[in-house]
Structure formats: C-alpha cells, structure tokens
C-alpha positions in Angstrom: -54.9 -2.6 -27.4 -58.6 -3.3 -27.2 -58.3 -6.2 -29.9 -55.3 -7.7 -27.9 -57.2 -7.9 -25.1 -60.6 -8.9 -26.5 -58.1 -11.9 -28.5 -56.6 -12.9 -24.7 -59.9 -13.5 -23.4 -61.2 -15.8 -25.8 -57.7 -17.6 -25.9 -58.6 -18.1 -22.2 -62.4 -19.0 -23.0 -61.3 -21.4 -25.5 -58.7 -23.2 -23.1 -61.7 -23.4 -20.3 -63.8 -25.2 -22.7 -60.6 -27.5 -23.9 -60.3 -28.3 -20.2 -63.7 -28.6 -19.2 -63.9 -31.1 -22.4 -60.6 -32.6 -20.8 -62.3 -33.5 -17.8 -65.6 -34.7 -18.8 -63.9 -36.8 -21.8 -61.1 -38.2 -19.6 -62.7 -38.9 -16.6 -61.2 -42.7 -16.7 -57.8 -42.5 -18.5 -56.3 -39.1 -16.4 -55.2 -40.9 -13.0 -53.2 -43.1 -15.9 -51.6 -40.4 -17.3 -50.7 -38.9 -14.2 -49.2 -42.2 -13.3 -47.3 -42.3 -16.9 -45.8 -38.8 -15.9 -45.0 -39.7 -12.5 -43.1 -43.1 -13.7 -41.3 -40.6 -16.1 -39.9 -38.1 -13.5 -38.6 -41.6 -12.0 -36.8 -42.7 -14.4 -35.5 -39.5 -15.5 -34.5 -38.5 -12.0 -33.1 -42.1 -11.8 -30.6 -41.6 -14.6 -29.4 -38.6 -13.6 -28.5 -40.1 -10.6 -27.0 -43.3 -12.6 -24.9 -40.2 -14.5 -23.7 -38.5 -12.1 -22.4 -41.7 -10.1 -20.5 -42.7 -13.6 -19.2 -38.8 -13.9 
C-alpha cells in the first residue's frame, strides 16, 4: 500500500512538471490548439447534425 501510494504521488509530481513545461514551452502555440480543438467539436457536431437530417 505504501509503495502504491508513494508511486501515485510521483505520477502526479511528474505530470506537474510535464504541465508546468507545457506552459512555459507553449506559451505561443496553446491559444492555436485550443482553436484547432474548438474547429473540431464544430465540425464534428456539424455532421452529426448533417446525419441525423439524412437519417
């Protein structure tokens, strides 16, 4: 039990860091790829819609 836990918070340390690295790296190109995934829920939500009209 110990172990488990000690591995869980170092799984959690080492996602921190990735994120922190995340943000200091991709200070520029992040609004873009929120914008990329945004456009995507569009188009997704889009053809569902073209679907559904066709069904």
């Amino acid at each position: 039990m110990k172990g488990q836990k000690k591995e869980k918070k170092d799984f959690f340390k080492i996602q921190n860091e990735y994120r922190r690295k995340v943000r200091e790296k991709g200070k520029q190109p992040s609004p873009t790829a929120e914008l990329k995934s945004i456009v995507l829920i569009f188009f997704t939500l889009i053809l569902m819609k073209w679907l559904y009209m066709f069904i």
